[in-house]
Structure formats: C-alpha cells, structure tokens
C-alpha positions in Angstrom: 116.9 99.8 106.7 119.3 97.2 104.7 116.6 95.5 102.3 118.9 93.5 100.1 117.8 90.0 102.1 114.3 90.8 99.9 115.9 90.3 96.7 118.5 87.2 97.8 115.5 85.4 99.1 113.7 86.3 95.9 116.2 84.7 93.9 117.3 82.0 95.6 114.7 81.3 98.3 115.1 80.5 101.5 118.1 80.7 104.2 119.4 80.9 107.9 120.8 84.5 107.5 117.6 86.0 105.6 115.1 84.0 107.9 116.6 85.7 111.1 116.7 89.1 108.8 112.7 88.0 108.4 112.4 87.2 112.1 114.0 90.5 112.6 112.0 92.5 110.2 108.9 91.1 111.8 109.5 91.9 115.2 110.5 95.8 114.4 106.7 96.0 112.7 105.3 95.6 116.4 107.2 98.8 117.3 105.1 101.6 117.6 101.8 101.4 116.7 100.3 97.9 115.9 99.5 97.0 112.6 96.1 95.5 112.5 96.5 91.9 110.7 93.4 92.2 109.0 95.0 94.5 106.8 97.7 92.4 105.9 95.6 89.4 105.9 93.5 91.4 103.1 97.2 91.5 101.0 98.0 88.0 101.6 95.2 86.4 100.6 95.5 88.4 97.1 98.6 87.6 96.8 97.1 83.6 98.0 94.6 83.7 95.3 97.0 84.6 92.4 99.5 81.6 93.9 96.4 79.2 93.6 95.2 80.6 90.1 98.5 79.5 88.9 101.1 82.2 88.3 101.2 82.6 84.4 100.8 85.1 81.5 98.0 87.2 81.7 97.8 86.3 85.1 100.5 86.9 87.0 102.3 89.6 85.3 98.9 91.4 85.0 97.3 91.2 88.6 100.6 91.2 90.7 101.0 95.2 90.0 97.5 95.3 91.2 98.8 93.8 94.1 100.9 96.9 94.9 97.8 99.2 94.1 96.0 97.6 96.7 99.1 97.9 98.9 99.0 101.6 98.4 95.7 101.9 99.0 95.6 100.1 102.4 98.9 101.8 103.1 97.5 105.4 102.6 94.6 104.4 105.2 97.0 102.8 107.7 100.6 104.3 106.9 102.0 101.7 110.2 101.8 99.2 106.8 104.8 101.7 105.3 107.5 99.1 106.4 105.5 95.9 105.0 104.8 97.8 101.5 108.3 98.5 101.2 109.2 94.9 101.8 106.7 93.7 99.5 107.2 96.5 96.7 111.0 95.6 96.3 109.8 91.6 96.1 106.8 92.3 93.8 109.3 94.5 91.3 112.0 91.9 91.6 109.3 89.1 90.6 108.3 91.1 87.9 111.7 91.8 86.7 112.8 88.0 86.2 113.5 87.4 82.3 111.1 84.8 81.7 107.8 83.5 82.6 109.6 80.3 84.2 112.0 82.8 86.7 109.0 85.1 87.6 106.7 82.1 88.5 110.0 80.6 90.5 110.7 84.2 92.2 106.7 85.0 92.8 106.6 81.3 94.9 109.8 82.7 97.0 107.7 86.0 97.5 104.9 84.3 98.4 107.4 81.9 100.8 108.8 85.1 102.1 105.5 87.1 103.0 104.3 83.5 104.7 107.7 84.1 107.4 106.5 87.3 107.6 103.3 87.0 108.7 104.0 83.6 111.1 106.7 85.8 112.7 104.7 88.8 112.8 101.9 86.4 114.4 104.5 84.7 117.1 106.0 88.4 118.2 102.3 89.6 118.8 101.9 86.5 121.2 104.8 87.1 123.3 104.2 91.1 123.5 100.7 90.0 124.5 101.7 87.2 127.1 104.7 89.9 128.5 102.0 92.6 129.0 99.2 90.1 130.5 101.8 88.6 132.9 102.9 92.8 133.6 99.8 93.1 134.8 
C-alpha cells in the first residue's frame, strides 16, 4: 500500500488528493474483520492528551514514542489495528524527525489532523456498512 500521502500531509497538512487517500484508507480498515474503535479511541486520546499538554520538549519528543509502544501493544492484542499502526508509525517517525522543536510541534498538529480524518471516516464507513446490512435484512 502507497503510504507516501502520510508524510505529504505531515509536512504540509491538509489537501483534496490526500483527504480522498484518507477517505480511502479508512474505508479499506472495515474490510475484513472490524476493528473495535475502542481501541483506537484508547490511541487517540493519548495522542489527544499530548495535543492539549502542549507539544514541547520533554513532552512531546518524550511521550510520542510511547505513543507507538502503546500502538504495539494494542496491536499485538488485535493485529486488525496492523494497517492503522503503520499509518501512524510512519506519521509519528516523520513528526519526530522534523529539525526543530517549532517543525515537530507544526508536523505533530498535522498528525493529530490526519488521525482525526481517519477516525471521522472510519466512523462514517461503519454507518453506511451498518445501514446497507440493516436495510439487507
């Protein structure tokens, strides 16, 4: 899977083409088996807290990797999250790799922009599926 829309939207934020590649991206996680959004609720509002704490030394750089622990950890106990750790690995790196405090806290808001699509798309894919397989009936 083409995951180079992470990084653009990393470094420049949002645009049409990545937020249809988001769109996208979110419907493909309903294939299979469902991903229970509790679990990704549990990443998000992490990810939430450290966005409200104020993304700074010895805050951000420090907990964000953390972030991915917990990431793994969810993932090993639910491996249909594989496909949203991926995501969020390659935007959690690039974050991390930005050359000064000022580019990481710019890149960390577009991640946290980013995993927001995700999850409202994720959220409006479940609906339909639902309302498809209730009117099936």
């Amino acid at each position: 899977m083409d995951m180079n829309w992470v990084e653009k939207f990393i470094e420049k934020g949002p645009s049409k083409e990545i937020v249809e590649k988001i769109d996208d991206f979110a419907r493909n996680l309903l294939k299979g088996k469902e991903i229970p959004e509790s679990q990704i609720r549990k990443i998000f509002n992490e990810m939430k807290s450290l966005e409200m704490k104020g993304y700074k030394e010895g805050n951000g750089d420090a907990m964000l990797p953390l972030v991915k622990a917990k990431l793994a950890y969810v993932t090993g106990k639910k491996s249909e999250l594989q496909k949203l750790r991926e995501i969020l690995d390659k935007g959690i790196n690039h974050v991390l790799n930005g050359e000064d405090m000022g580019e990481r806290k710019r890149r960390f808001n577009n991640l946290m922009k980013m995993f927001e699509a995700i999850l409202a798309y994720y959220k409006y894919h479940k609906n339909i599926k639902k309302e498809k397989e209730v009117n099936n009936e």
